[in-house]
Structure formats: structure tokens, C-alpha cells
N, C-alpha and C positions, 0 to 999 in steps of 0.2 A: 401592386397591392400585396403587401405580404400575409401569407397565410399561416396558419399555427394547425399542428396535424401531430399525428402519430406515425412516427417514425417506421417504414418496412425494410425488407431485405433486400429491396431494388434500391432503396437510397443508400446503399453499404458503400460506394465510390464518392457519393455526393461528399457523404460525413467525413470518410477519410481526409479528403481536400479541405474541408472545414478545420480539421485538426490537424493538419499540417500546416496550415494559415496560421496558427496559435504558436505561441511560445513565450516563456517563462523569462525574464531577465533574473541577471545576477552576477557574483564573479564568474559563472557557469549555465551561460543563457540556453537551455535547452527547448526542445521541441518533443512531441511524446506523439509519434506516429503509429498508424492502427494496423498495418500491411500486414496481411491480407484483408481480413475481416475486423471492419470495426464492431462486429457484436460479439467475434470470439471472446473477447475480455469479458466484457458482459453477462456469458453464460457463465462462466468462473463465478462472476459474484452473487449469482440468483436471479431468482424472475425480474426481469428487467423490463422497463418500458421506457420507449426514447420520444421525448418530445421537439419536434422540430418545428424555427420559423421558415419560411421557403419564401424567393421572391421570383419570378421569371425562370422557375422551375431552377434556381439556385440555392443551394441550403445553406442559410444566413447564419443560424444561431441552431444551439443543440440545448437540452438537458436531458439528464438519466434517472433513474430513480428504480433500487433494485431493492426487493426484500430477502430479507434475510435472517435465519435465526439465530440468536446471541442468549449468553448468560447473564441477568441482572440477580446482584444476590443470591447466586446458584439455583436461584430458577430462570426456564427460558420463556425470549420474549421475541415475537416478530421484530425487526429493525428495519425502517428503508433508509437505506444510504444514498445519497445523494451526493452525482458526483457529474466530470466531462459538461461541466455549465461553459458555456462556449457563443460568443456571439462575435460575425465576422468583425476587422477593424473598421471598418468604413461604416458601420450599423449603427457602431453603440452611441452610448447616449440620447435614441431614442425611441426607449423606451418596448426594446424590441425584449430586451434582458427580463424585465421586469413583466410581461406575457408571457413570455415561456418559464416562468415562476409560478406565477398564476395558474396557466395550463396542469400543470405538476400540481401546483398545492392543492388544484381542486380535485384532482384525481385521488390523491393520499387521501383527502379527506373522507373523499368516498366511498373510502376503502374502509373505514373505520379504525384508521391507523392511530397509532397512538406516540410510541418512539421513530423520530428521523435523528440521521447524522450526518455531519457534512465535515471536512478536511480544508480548513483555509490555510493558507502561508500565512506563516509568523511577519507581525506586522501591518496586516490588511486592517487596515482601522476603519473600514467602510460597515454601516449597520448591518447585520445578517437576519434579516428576517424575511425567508421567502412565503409567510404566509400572514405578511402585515395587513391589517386593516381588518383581521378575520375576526370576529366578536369573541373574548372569554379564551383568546390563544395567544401563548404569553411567547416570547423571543427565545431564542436558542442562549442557551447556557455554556460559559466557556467551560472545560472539563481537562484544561491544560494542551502544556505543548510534549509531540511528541517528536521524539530524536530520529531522524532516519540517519545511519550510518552505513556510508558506502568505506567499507573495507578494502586495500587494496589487497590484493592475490600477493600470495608468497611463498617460495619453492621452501619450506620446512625441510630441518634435517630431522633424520629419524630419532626419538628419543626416548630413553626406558622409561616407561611410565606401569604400573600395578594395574590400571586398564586395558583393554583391547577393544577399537571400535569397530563394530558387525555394521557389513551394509545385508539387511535380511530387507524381503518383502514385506509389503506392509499385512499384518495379523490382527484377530483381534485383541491379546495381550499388549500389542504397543497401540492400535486404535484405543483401546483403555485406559493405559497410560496417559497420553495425549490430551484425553477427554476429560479425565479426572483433572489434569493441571489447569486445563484452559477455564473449566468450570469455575475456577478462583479466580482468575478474572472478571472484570467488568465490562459487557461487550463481547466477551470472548464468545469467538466462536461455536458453533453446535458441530463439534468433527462428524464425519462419514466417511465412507469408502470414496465416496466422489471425490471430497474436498483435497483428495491424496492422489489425485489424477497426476501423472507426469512427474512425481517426484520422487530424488532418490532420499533414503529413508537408512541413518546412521545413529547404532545407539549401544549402548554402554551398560553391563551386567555386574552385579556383583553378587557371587553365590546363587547364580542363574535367576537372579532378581532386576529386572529394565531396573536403572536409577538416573537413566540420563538419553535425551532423545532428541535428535536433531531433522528436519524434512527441510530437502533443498529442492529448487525450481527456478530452471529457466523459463521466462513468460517471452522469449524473443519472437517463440513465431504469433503473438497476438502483438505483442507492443515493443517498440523501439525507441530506445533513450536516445537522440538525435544531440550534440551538441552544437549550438548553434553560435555560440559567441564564447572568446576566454576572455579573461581581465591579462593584461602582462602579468601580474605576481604569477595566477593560474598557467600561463603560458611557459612562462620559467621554469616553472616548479614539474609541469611534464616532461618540460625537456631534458631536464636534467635527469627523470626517473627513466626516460626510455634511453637514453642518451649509456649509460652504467646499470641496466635492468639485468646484464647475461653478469655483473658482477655481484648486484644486490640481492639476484631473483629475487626481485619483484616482476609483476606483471605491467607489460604496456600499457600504458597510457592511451586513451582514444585519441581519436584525429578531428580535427571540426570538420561538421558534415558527414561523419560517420555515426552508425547506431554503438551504443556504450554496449560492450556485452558483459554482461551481468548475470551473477547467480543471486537469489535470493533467499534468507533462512526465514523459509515461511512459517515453521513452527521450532520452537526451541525451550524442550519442559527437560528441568532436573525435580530432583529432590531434593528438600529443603537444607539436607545435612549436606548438601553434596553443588551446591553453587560455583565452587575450586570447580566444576568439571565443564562450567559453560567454553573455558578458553579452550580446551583440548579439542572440542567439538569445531570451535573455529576458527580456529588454527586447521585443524582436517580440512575445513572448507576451503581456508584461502588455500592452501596446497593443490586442490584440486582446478582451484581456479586460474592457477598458476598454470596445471596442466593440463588446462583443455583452454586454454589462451584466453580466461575472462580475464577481465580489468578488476571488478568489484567484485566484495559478499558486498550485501546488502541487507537489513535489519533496521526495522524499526520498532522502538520503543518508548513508551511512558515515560515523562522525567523521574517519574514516582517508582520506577522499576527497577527492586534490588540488581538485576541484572547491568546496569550502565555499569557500575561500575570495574566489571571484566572487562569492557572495551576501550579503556584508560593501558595509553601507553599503544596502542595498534596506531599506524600508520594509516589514517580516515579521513574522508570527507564527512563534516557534517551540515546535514540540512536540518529545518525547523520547520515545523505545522503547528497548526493549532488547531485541536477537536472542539466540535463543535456539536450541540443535544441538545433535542426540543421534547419536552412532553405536549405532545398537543390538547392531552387533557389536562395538564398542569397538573401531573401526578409528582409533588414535590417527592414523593419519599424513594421512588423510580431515578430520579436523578442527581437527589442526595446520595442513594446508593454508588452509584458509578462515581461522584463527585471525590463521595469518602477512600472509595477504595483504585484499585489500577485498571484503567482501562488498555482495552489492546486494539489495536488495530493493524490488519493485514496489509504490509504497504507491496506487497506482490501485486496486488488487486487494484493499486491505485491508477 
């Protein structure tokens, strides 16, 4: 008999196995492993609750559902994001998916919650509503796709440029900085001191004025990009980059069945006169990742985000998502706002 429970710290092994049972097809079929702690990620993203089904003390199926505070129309708003929906292969279809929805929805509801978000793959044409059948609560809203671009690492030659990038501790002059940018976002994040845990922190002055600010972060020791299957084209295409990598500097290429090591640009605000300065910034990164042997930067973005267009011409993988918002009071003017304007979201967290 399967059961439906709230997830503890003693099923931290169960879950991992469960997520490593899962993976993503593609020309780049990955698996997203949680070694050590499947909750460290989790505290990253906020108060977290994990709903699990369980059958013969085996944990069949997962969902998560973490709140978090965001900016809607420069003011801020609780968010639960909703993510790690997972049910083992041999389960689905039935109907085990669709409980541990239910468990979730009724708990959101409980809560007096109002905005949920969720991150589907571009393409999923299957309905998204984890809170159908609820009276007067209307389906989640598409609010577009966002770009994730895995950059690859590149040994840079040094070059004059009228900037100088500062790697300084994080202050609260660039927590300000940060704050004030992300706040023009939709969704964007509520910064803290917290939110800047473990990362290194590059930014750019002029006339001892921040005009440009970069936060990097490896998330390796919570999550591991596993590659599980290549396409030939994909197969080719590494080989030949590690193959001539000591002539190109660029950075290696993963191996199947190894973790992708990856840096990610978890925050990245200019000023508005000063967009020319996103490239230098990552450029500094791939450099970096050149020399500490990552494979990728990583960034995601809005298709709606002035910023794509500096990423034109970089040598990338790009992936596809599609965001996903529900008012559960069908507060239209709530999701017209983020509809209208850029939403963001943190793909470090995903």
C-alpha cells in the first residue's frame, strides 16, 4: 500500500536513489544527483517542505514546494516554488503523481498562499495544473521561456580595457547595488546576506561608483549535473573540443557518467548606460573556469532580457524552460504584472 507523508532527514538516502532513478532525455541526457544531502539544495531555496509517496518503506515519488520572497511590481510577495516532482519509473501512470499534488496543493492552500511557480521543459504539452478540480482556482499561466546558457570556459588573454574588475567581500554598498537591480525584476529575488553564501563576488567602479556586478557559485557539493547519454553530433563535437582544448583554451569537456563541473552566475546587475560591461564580467568567469578546470558558466535568462543579447557569438549550450504562475486567488493584476514585464529566475537553485 503506498503511503503519502512528509518527508524527514532520515529519508535523505531514500530520496537521493529516487533522484538518481530520474533523468532528463535529450541530445544531452542528464541525471541531477543530490550527494550528499538531498535537502542541502533545499535550504538554498527557502522553507522547504518535501512531500513523499512510500511503498514497502521505498520512496516511490517526491514533490517539494519551498517559499520564498520575490519582487512583483517592486513590491514584495511570498512565492512557493515548486520543484524535484519525481515519481519512480515503474509507478507512473498511476496515479501516484497526481497525490502527491494533491498532498502539496492542499498544504499551499493552507497556508493562505496566493503566488506558486513551477519550471517545465520547453515542450511539455501535458496540462499543468497541480491544483485542478479546486473551486474558483484558475490554471497556471505561461509567463514565457527562459534561456539557460551553459558557456564554455576559456583561458582569455589579457586585455586593456578603462575598467578593473575587484573581487571584494560581499558589503552592504554592493548588497544595494544588487538589491536595487533585482527589484526591477519580476520574481526577482528579496537579496540577503544569506542569499550570497559561498559565492565569489566581482564588480566593476567607476569614480568609485559600483556600475557593474557579477556573484559566482559552485552548487557541486549539494547537486551534480551527471551526463547520462550524448547524441553522435554531441559526441563529435566534445571530441573534438578536448581533443585541441591545450590549443583552443577552452575548457574540457565532460565524460558520460561523470558530474558536469560547473560555475554558475547567479546574480549579474549593470547599469543601465553600461550593458557593453555584461561581456567583460563573463568573459572574467569563463577564464576562471578555465582555471579551476570547470567545463561551463552557466546563466539563465528571460527571452525578454536585454542581457541575451551579449551572449551572441560565445561558444554555448543552450537549453529551454518554460515558467510557469498561478495566482491561486486569480489575482489577474499579480500576473499581468510579471506577464508584462522580466521575470527571473535562479537556475543555480534548480
Amino acid at each position: 500500500m503506498v503511503k503519502f507523508r512528509l518527508a524527514t532527514n532520515e529519508d535523505n538516502w531514500k530520496l537521493i536513489q529516487l533522484t538518481a532513478s530520474s533523468s532528463m532525455a535529450g541530445d544531452i541526457g542528464l541525471r541531477i544527483d543530490r550527494n550528499p544531502d538531498f535537502f542541502s539544495l533545499l535550504k538554498m531555496r527557502g522553507d522547504t517542505k518535501v512531500f513523499v509517496a512510500e511503498e514497502n518503506d521505498v520512496i516511490i515519488g517526491c514533490i517539494c514546494v519551498s517559499r520564498q520572497l520575490v519582487y512583483v511590481g517592486g513590491e514584495i510577495f511570498p512565492l512557493r516554488y515548486i520543484g524535484d516532482f519525481k515519481v519512480a519509473e515503474h509507478y507512473r501512470n498511476k496515479g501516484i503523481g497526481l497525490q502527491l499534488c494533491n498532498e502539496m496543493a492542499d498544504y499551499v492552500m493552507s497556508q493562505n498562499s496566493d503566488l506558486a511557480f513551477l519550471n517545465v521543459s520547453k515542450g511539455n504539452t501535458k496540462p499543468l495544473s497541480f491544483f485542478k478540480n479546486r473551486p474558483n482556482v484558475p490554471d497556471f499561466d505561461n509567463i514565457g521561456i527562459f534561456k539557460i546558457y551553459q558557456i564554455i570556459g576559456k583561458k582569455m588573454k589579457p586585455q586593456v580595457c578603462k575598467y578593473f574588475i575587484e573581487e571584494p567581500l560581499l558589503n552592504g554598498e554592493i548588497l544595494y547595488f544588487f538589491s536595487r537591480y533585482y527589484s526591477n525584476y519580476q520574481l526577482g529575488t528579496v537579496l540577503t546576506e544569506e542569499t550570497f553564501n559561498s559565492t565569489r563576488i566581482f564588480i566593476i567602479r567607476e569614480k568609485e561608483k559600483i556600475i557593474a556586478a557579477m556573484a559566482l557559485v559552485d552548487t557541486m557539493s549539494v547537486k551534480q549535473n551527471v551526463i547520462t547519454t550524448l547524441s553522435w553530433k554531441m559526441r563529435c563535437l566534445f571530441n573534438i573540443i578536448n581533443t585541441y582544448c591545450s590549443i583552443t583554451g577552452l575548457s574540457k569537456m565532460p565524460l558520460l557518467n561523470e558530474p558536469v563541473k560547473m560555475l554558475y552566475i547567479k546574480y549579474l546587475a549593470v547599469d543601465s548606460n553600461n550593458i557593453s560591461l555584461v561581456k567583460p564580467l563573463v568573459n572574467h568567469a569563463r577564464n576562471i573556469a578555465f582555471e579551476k578546470s570547470y567545463s561551463y558558466v552557466s546563466i539563465g535568462l528571460h527571452e525578454k532580457d536585454t542581457f541575451n543579447e551579449c551572449f551572441s557569438g560565445l561558444l554555448k549550450l543552450t537549453f529551454k524552460s518554460v515558467g510557469m504562475l498561478l495566482s491561486i486567488k486569480n489575482n489577474r493584476d499579480l500576473i499581468n504584472k510579471v506577464k508584462n514585464g522580466i521575470p527571473y529566475e535562479d537556475y543555480s537553485l534548480v
